[in-house]
FIPATOR-786857 format. One record per residue (C-alpha): residue in one letter; residue number from 1; x, y, z. Coordinates in pm, 1 decimal. Example, Ala and Ser with C-alpha at 12.3 -4.5 7.8 and 13.67 -1.06 7.14 Angstrom:
<pts>
{code:A | pos:1 | X:1230.0 | Y:-450.0 | Z:780.0}
{code:S | pos:2 | X:1367.0 | Y:-106.0 | Z:714.0}
</pts>
This chain:
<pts>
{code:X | pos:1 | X:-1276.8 | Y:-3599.0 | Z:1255.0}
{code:X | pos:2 | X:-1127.8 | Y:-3921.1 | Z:1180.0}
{code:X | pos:3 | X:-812.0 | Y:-4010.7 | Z:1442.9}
{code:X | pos:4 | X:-540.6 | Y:-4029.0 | Z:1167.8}
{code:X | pos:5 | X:-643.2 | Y:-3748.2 | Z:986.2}
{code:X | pos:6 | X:-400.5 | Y:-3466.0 | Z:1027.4}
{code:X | pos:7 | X:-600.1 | Y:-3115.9 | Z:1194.8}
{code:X | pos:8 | X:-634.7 | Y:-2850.0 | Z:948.8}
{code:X | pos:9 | X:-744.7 | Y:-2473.9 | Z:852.8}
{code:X | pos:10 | X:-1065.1 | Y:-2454.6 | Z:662.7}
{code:X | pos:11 | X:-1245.7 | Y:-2154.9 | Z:601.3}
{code:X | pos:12 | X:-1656.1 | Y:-2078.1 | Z:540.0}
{code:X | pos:13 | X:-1568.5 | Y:-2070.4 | Z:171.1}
{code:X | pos:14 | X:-1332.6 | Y:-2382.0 | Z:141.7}
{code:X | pos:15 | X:-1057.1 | Y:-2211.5 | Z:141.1}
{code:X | pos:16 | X:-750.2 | Y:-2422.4 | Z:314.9}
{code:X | pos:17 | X:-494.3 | Y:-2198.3 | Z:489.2}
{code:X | pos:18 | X:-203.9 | Y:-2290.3 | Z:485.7}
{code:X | pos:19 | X:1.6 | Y:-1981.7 | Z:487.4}
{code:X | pos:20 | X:117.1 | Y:-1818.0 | Z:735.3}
{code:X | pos:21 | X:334.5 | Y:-1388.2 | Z:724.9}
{code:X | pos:22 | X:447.1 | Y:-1338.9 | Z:1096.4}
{code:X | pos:23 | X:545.4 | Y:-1013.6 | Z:1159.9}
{code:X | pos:24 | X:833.0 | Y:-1022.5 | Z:1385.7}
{code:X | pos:25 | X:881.4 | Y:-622.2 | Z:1474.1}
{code:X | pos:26 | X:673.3 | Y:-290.8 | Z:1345.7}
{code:X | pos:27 | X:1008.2 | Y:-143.8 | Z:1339.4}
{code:X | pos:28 | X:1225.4 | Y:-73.2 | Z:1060.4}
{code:X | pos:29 | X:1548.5 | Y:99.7 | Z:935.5}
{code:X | pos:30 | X:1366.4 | Y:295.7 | Z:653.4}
{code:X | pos:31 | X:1088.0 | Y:528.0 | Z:623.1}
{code:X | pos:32 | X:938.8 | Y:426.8 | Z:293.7}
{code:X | pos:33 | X:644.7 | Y:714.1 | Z:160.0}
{code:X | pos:34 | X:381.4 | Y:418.1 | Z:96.0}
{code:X | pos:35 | X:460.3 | Y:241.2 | Z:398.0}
{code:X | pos:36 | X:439.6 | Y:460.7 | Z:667.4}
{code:X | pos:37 | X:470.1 | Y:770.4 | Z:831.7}
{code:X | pos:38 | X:744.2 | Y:1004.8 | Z:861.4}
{code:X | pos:39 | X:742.8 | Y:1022.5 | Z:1214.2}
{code:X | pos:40 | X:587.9 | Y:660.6 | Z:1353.0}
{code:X | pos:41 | X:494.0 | Y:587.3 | Z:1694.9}
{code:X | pos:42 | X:650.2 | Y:242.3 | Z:1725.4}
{code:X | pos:43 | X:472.4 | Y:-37.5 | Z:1950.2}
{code:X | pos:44 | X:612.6 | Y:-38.8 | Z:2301.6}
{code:X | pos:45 | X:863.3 | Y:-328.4 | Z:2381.3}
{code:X | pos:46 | X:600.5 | Y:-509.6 | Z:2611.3}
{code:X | pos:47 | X:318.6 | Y:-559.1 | Z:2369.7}
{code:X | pos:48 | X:531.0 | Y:-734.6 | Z:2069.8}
{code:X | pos:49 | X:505.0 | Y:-1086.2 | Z:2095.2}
{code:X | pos:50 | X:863.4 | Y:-1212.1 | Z:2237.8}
{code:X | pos:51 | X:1077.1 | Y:-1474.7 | Z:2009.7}
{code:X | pos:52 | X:930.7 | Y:-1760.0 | Z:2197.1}
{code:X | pos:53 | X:602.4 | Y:-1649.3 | Z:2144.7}
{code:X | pos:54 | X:639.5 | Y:-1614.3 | Z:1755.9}
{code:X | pos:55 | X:773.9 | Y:-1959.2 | Z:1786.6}
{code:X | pos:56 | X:453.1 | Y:-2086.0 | Z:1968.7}
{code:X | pos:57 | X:238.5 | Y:-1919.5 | Z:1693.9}
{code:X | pos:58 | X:415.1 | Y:-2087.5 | Z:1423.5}
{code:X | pos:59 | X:449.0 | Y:-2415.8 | Z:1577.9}
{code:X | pos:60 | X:61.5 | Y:-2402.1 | Z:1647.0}
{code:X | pos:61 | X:27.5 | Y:-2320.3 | Z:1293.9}
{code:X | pos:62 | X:207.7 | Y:-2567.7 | Z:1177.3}
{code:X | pos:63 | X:23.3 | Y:-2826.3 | Z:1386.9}
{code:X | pos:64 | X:-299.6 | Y:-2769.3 | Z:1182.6}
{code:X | pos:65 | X:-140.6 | Y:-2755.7 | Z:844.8}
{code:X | pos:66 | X:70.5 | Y:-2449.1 | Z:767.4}
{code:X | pos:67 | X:340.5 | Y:-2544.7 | Z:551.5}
{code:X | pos:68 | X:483.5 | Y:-2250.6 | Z:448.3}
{code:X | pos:69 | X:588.6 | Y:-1934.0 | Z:673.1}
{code:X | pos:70 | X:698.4 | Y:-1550.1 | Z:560.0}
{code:X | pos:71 | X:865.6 | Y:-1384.1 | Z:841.4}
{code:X | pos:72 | X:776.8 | Y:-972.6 | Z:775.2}
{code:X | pos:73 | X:821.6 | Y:-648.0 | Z:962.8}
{code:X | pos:74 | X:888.8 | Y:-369.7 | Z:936.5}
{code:X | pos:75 | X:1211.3 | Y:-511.1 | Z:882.9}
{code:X | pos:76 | X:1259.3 | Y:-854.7 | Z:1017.9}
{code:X | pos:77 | X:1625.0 | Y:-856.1 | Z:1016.9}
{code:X | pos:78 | X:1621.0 | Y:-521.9 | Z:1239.6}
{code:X | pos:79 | X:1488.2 | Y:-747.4 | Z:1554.5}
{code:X | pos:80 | X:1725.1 | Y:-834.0 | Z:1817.1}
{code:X | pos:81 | X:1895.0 | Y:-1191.1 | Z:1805.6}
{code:X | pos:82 | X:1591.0 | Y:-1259.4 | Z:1526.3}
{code:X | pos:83 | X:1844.1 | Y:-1567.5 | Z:1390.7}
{code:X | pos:84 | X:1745.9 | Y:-1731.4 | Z:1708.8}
{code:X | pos:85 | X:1409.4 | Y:-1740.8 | Z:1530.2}
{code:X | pos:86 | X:1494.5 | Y:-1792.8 | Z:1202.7}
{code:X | pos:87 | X:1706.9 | Y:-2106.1 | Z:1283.5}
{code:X | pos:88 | X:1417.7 | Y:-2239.7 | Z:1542.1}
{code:X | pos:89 | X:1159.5 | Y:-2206.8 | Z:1233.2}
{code:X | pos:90 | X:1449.2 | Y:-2347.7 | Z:990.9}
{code:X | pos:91 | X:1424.2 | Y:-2689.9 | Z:1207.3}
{code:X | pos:92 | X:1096.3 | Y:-2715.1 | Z:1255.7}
{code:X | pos:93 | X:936.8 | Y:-3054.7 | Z:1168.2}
{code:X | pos:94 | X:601.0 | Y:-3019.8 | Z:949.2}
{code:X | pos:95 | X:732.6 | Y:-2662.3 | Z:778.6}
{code:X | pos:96 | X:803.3 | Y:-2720.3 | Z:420.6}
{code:X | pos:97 | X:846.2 | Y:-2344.2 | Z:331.5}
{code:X | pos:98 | X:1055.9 | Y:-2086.1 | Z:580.6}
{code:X | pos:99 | X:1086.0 | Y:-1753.9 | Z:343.4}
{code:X | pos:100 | X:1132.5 | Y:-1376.5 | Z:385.4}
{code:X | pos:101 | X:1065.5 | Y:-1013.1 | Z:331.4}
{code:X | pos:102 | X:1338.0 | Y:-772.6 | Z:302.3}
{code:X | pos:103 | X:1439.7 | Y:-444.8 | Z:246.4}
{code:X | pos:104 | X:1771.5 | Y:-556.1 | Z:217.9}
{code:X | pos:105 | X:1939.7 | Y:-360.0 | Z:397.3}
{code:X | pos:106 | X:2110.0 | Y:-614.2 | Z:600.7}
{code:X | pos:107 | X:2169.7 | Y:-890.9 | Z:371.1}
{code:X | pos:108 | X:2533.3 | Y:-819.9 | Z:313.0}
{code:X | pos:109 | X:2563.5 | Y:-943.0 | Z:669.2}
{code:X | pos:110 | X:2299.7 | Y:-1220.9 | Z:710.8}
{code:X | pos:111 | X:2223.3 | Y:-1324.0 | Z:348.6}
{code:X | pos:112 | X:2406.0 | Y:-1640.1 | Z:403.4}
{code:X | pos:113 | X:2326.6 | Y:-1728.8 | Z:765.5}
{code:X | pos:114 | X:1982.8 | Y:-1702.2 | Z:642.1}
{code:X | pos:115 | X:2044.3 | Y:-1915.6 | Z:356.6}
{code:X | pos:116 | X:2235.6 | Y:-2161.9 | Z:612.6}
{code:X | pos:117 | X:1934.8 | Y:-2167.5 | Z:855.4}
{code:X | pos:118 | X:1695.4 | Y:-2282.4 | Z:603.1}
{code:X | pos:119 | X:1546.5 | Y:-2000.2 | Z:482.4}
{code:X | pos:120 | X:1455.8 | Y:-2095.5 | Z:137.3}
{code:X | pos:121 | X:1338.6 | Y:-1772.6 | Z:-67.2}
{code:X | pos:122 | X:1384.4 | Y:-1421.8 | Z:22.4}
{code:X | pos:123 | X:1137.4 | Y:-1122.3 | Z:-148.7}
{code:X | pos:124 | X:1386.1 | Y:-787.1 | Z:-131.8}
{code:X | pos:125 | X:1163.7 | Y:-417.8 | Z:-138.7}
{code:X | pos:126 | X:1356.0 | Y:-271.1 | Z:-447.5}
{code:X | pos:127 | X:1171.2 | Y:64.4 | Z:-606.5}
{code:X | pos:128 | X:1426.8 | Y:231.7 | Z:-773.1}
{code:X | pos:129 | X:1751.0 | Y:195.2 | Z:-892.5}
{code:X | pos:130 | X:1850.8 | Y:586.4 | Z:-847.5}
{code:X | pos:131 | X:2018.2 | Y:660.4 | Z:-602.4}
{code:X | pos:132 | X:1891.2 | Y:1010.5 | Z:-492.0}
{code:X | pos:133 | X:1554.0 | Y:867.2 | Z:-610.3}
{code:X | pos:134 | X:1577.1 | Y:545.8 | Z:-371.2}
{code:X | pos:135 | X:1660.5 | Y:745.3 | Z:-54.2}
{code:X | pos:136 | X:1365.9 | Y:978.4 | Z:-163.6}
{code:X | pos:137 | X:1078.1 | Y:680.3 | Z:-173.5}
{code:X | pos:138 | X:1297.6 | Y:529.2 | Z:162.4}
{code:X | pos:139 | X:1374.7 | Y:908.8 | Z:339.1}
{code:X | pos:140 | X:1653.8 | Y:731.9 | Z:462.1}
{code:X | pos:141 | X:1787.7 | Y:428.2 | Z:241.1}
{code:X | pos:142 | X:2136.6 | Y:377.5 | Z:55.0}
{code:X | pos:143 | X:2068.2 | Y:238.1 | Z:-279.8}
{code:X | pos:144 | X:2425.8 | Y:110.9 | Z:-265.1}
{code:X | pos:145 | X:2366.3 | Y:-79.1 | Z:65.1}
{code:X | pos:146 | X:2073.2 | Y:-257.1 | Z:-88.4}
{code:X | pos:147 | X:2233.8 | Y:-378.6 | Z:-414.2}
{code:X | pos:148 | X:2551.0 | Y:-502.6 | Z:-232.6}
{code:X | pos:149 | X:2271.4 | Y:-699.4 | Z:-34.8}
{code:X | pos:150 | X:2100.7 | Y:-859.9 | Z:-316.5}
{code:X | pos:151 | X:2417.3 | Y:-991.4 | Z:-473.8}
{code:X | pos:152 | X:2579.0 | Y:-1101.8 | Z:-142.1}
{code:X | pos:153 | X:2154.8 | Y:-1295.0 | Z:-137.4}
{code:X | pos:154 | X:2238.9 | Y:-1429.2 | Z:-533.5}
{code:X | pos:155 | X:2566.3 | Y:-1583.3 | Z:-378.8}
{code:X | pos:156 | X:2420.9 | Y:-1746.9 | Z:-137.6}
{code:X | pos:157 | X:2222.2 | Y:-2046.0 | Z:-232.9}
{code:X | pos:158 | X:1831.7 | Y:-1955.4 | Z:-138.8}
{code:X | pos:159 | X:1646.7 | Y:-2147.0 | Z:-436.7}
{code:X | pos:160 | X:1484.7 | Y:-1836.8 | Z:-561.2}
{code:X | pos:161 | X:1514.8 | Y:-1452.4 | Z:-514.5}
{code:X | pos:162 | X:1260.9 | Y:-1172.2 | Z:-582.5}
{code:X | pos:163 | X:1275.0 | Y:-847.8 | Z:-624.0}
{code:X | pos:164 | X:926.3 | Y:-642.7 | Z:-520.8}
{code:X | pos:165 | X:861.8 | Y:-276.9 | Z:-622.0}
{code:X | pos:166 | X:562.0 | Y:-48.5 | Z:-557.8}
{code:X | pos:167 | X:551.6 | Y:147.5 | Z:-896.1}
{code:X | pos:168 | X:434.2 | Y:510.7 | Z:-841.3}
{code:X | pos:169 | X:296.3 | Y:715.0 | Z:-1140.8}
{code:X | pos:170 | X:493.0 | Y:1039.1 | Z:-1175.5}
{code:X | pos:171 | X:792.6 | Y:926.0 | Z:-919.5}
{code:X | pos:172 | X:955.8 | Y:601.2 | Z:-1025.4}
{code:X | pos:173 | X:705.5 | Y:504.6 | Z:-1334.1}
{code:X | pos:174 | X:997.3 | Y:598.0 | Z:-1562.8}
{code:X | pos:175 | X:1214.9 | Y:368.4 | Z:-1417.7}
{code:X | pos:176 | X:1035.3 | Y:-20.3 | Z:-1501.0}
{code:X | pos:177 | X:1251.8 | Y:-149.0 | Z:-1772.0}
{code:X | pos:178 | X:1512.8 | Y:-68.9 | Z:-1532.0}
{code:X | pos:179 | X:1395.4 | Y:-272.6 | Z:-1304.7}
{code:X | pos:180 | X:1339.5 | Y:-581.9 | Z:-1572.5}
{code:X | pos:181 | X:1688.8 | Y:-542.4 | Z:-1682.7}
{code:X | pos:182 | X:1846.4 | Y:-536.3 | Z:-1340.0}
{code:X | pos:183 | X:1671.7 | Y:-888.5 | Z:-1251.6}
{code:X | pos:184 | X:1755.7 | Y:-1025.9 | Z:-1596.1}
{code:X | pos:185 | X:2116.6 | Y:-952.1 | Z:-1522.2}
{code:X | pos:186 | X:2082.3 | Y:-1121.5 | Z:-1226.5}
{code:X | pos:187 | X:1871.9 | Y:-1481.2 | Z:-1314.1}
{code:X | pos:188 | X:1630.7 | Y:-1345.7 | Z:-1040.8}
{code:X | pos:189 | X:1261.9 | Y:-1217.5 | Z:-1000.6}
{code:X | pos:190 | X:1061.6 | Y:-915.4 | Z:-1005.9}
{code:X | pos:191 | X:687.1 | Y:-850.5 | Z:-891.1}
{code:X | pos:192 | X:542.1 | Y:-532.5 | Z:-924.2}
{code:X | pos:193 | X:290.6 | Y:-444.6 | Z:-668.5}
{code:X | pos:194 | X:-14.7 | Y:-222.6 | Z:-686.8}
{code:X | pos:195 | X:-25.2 | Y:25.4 | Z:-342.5}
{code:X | pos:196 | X:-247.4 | Y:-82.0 | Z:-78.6}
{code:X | pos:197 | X:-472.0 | Y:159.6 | Z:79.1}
{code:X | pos:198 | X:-347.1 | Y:128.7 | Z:413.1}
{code:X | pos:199 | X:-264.9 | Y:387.0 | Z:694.7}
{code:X | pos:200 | X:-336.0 | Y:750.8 | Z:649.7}
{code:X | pos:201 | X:-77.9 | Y:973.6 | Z:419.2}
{code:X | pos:202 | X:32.7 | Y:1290.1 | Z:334.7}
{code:X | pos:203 | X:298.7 | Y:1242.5 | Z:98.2}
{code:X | pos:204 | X:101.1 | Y:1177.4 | Z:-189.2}
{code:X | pos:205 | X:-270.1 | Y:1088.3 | Z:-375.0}
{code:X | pos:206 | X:-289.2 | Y:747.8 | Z:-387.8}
{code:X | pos:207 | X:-546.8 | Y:769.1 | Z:-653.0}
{code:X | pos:208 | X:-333.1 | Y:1023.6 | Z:-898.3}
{code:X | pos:209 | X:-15.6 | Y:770.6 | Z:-864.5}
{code:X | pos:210 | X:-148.7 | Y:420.7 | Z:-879.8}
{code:X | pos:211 | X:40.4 | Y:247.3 | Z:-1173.1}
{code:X | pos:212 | X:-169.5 | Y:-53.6 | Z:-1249.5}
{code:X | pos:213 | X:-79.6 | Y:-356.1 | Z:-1374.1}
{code:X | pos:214 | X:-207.3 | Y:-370.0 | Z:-1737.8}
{code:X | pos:215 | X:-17.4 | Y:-39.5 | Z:-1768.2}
{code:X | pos:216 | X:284.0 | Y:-146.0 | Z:-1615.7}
{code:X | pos:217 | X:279.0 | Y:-499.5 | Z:-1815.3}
{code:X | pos:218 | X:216.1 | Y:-269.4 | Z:-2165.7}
{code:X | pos:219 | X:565.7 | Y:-81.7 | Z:-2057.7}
{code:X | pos:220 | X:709.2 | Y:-405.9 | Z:-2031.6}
{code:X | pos:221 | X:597.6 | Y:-567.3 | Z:-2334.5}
{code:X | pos:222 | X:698.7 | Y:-312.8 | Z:-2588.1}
{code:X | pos:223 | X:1025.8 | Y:-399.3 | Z:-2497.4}
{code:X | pos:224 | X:1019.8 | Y:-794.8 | Z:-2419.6}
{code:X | pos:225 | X:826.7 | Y:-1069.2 | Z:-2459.5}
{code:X | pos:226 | X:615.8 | Y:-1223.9 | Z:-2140.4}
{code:X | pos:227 | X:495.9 | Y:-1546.7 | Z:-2171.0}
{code:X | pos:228 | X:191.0 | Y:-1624.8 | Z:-1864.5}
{code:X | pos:229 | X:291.4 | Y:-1874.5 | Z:-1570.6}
{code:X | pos:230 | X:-69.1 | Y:-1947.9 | Z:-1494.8}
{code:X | pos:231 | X:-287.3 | Y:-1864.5 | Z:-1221.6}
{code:X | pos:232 | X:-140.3 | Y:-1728.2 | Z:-908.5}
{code:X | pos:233 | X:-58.6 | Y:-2040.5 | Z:-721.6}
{code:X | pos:234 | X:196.3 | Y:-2221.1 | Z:-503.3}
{code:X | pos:235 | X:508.7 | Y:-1989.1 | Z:-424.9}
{code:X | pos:236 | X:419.9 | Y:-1733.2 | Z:-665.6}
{code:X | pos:237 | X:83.3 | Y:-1642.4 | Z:-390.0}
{code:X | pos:238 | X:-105.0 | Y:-1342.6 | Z:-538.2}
{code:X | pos:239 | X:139.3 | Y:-1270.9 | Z:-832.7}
{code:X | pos:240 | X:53.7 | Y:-1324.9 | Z:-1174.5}
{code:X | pos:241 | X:381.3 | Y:-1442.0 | Z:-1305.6}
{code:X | pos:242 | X:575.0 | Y:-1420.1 | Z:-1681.3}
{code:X | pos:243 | X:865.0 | Y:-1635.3 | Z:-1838.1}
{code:X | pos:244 | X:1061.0 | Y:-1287.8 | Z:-1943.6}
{code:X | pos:245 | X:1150.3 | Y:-1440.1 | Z:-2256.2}
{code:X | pos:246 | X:1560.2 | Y:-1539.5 | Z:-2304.8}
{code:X | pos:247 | X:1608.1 | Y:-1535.9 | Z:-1912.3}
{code:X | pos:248 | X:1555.9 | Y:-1714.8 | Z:-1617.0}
{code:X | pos:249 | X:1378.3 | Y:-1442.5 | Z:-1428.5}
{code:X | pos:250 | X:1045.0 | Y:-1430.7 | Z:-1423.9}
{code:X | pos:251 | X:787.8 | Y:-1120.4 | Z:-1389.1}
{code:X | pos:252 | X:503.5 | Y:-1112.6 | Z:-1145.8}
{code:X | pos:253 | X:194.5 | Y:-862.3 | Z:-1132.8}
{code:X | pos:254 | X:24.6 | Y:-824.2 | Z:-759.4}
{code:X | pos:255 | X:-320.9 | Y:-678.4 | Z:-840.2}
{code:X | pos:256 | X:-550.7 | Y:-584.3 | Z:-525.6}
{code:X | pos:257 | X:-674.9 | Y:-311.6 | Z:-709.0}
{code:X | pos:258 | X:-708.5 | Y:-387.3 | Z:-1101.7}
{code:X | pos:259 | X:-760.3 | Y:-799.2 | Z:-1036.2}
{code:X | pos:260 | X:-875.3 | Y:-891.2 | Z:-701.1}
{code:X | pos:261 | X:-710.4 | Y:-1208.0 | Z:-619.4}
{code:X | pos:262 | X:-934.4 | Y:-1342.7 | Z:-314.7}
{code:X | pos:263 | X:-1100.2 | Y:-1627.8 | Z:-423.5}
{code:X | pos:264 | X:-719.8 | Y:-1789.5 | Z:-374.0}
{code:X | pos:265 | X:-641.6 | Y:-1698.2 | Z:-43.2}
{code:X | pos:266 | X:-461.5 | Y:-1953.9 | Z:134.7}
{code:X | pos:267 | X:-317.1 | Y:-1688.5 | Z:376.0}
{code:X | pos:268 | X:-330.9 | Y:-1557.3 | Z:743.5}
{code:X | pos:269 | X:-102.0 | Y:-1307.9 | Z:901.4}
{code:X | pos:270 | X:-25.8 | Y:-1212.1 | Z:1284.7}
{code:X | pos:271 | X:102.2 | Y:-891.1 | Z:1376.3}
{code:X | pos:272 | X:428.6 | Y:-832.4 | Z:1603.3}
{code:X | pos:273 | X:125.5 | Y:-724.0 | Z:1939.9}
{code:X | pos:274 | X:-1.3 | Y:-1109.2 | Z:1813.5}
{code:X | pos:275 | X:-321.4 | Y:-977.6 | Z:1633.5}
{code:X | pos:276 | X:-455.2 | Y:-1283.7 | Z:1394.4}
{code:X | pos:277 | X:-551.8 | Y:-1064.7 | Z:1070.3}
{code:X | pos:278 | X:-775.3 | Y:-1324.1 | Z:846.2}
{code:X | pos:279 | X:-733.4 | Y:-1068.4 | Z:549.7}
{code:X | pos:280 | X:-476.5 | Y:-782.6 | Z:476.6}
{code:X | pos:281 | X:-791.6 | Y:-522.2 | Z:379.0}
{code:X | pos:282 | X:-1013.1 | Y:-607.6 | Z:643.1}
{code:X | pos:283 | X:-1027.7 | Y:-561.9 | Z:1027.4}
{code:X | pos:284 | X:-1145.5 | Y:-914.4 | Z:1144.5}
{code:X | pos:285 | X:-889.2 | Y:-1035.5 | Z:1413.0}
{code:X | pos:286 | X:-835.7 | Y:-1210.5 | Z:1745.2}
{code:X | pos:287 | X:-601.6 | Y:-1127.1 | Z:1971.0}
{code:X | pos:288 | X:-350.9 | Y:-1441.9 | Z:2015.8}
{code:X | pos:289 | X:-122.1 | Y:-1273.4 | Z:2228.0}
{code:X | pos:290 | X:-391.3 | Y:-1238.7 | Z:2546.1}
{code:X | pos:291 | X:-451.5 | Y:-1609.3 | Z:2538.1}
{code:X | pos:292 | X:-48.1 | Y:-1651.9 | Z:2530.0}
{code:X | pos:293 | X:-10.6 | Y:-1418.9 | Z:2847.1}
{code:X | pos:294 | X:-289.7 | Y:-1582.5 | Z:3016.6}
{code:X | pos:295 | X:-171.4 | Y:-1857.5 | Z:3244.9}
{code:X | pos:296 | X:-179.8 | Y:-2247.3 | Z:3197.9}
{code:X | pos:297 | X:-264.0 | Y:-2177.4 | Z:2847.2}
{code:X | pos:298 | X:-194.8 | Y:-2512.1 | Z:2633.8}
{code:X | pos:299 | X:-134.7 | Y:-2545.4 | Z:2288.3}
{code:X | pos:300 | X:-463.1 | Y:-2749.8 | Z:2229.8}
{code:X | pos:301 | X:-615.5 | Y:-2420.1 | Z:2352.2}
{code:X | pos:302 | X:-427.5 | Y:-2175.5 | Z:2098.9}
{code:X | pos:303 | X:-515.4 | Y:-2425.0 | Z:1860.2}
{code:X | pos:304 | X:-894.3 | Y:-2427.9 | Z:1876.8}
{code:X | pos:305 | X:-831.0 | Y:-2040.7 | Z:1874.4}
{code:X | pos:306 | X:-696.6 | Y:-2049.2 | Z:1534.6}
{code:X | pos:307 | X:-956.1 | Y:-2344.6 | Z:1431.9}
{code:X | pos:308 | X:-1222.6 | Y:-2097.9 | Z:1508.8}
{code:X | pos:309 | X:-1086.7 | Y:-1798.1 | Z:1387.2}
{code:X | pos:310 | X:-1153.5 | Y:-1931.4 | Z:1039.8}
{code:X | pos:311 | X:-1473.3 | Y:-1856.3 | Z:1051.5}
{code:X | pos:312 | X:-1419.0 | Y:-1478.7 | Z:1034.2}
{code:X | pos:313 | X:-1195.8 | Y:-1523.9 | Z:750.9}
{code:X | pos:314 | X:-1418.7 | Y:-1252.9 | Z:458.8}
{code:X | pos:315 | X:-1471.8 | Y:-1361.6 | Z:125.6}
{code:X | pos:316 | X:-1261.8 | Y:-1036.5 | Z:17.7}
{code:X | pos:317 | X:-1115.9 | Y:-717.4 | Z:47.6}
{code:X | pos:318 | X:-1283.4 | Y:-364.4 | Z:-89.7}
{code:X | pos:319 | X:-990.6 | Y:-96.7 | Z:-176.6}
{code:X | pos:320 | X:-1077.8 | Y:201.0 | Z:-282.4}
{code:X | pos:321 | X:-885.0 | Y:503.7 | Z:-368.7}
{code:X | pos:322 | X:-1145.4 | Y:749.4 | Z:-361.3}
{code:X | pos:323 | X:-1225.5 | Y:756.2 | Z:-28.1}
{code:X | pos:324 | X:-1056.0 | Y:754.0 | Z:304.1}
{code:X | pos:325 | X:-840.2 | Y:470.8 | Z:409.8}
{code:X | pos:326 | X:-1093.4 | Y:226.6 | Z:601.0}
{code:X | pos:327 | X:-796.2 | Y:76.1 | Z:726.8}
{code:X | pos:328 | X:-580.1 | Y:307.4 | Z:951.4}
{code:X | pos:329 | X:-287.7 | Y:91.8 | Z:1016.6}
{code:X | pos:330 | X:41.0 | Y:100.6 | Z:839.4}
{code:X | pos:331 | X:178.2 | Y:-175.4 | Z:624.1}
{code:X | pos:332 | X:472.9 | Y:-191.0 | Z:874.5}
{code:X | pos:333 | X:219.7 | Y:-316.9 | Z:1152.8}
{code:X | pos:334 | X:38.3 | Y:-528.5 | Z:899.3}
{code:X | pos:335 | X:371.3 | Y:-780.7 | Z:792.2}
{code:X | pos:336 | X:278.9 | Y:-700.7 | Z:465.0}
</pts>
């Protein structure tokens, strides 16, 4: 490699990563159905990678190209002093992106320290606008809590917001245009998101209540005109955005099921126990947080990890609703 040229991520198929979704905690303060279970069994305190740990991931990251970071959960904002992350990442030289995933339920507090840190873009979990509905999907959310959290996040400054909601058939299907209008009153996004066959349920049939996309974008359209973005690409990731015609939102389709999306994945994520995941439906991994804990360990060393982790990366993902979930963990030990 030549001496000035900068290290970077490359995959078998030429794909360049430069993407990174660290989960900061498995924990969170809601139970959502299509999340996880009821009753989770939470990683214990000594296996989650510490705050200065996460930083060392991300700075390593960011040494070989990573440009743009998603903190995740569970909820992210649930982890102790997690600001003293957020404001480490906000300086960092070399990271052009520092963005979020939310349920919201804490914005009303840290929506503008966020903001102030250098967080640029926050994505809020949003799935229905009922109330007794909402703390049905959640088990234990307050629709009212959330709101007051995305309008204390439209006051304060991030350069875009988006809403994302997992659209069930027979639960919240009724409830899309809702969803469109509430963003259009606000100048803010919306993605809709197909559920991911992840972690083992009870609560429902995945394959009976999977809205997909074409349906949900039919709802939309008999009611308002969507104009396409393009192919999913810079900050939009997997999304398929719309102009929403006479607004400044626009509307965004995530598709693992109906329109696999692979062949553009510029992404990695590492779990809260430091587990490198090189692709959300797949198990390939290495364990980053063993070579953190091991003594004298340099960050050349977790470097040349990462470098060679890319060549584990899979072309793609294979979810299927008619069988068993191939992948058993939850979406809250995933980061999303």
């Amino acid at each position: 490699m030549h001496q000035n040229t900068p290290p970077t991520l490359i995959d078998r198929f030429g794909r360049r990563v430069d993407y990174l979704r660290l989960s900061v905690t498995d924990r969170c303060d809601f139970r959502c159905v299509y999340c996880m279970a009821e009753d989770m069994q939470f990683v214990p305190k000594s296996e989650i990678l510490t705050l200065e740990e996460l930083a060392q991931v991300a700075q390593a990251f960011v040494n070989l190209g990573v440009r743009k970071v998603r903190l995740t959960g569970g909820e992210p904002l649930v982890r102790h002093n997690i600001m003293q992350l957020v404001e480490q990442l906000g300086a960092m030289e070399g990271l052009d992106e520092l963005v979020m995933t939310t349920n919201g339920s804490q914005l009303q507090r840290l929506a503008q320290p966020l903001s102030d840190a250098g967080v640029k873009r926050l994505n809020i979990s949003l799935d229905s606008l009922q109330p007794r509905r909402f703390r049905q999907i959640t088990r234990v959310g307050h629709l009212e809590q959330v709101v007051a959290g995305i309008d204390a996040a439209c006051a304060a400054g991030f350069e875009r917001l988006r809403i994302n909601a997992v659209i069930m058939r027979g639960d919240n299907d009724d409830e899309v245009l809702d969803l469109v209008n509430f963003v259009k009153e606000r100048d803010i996004d919306l993605a809709f998101i197909e559920e991911m066959p992840l972690g083992r349920i009870d609560d429902h049939d995945r394959a009976l209540t999977l809205a997909d996309s074409d349906w949900l974008r039919s709802q939309i359209e008999q009611h308002h005109s969507l104009a396409a973005l393009g192919d999913p690409s810079g900050t939009a990731g997997p999304a398929r955005m719309y102009a929403l015609e006479g607004s400044r939102s626009h509307i965004g389709f995530i598709s693992p099921h109906s329109n696999n999306f692979c062949h553009l994945c510029n992404r990695v994520r590492v779990t809260v126990e430091g587990q490198l995941l090189l692709c959300l439906g797949n198990e390939h991994s290495v364990d980053l947080r063993e070579l953190l804990r091991s003594p004298g360990t340099s960050m050349q060393e977790l470097q040349e990890t990462l470098q060679r982790a890319m060549d584990i990366k899979p072309e793609r993902h294979h979810f299927d609703n008619s069988e068993e979930p191939q992948i058993l963990r939850f979406m809250n030990a995933t980061g999303g």
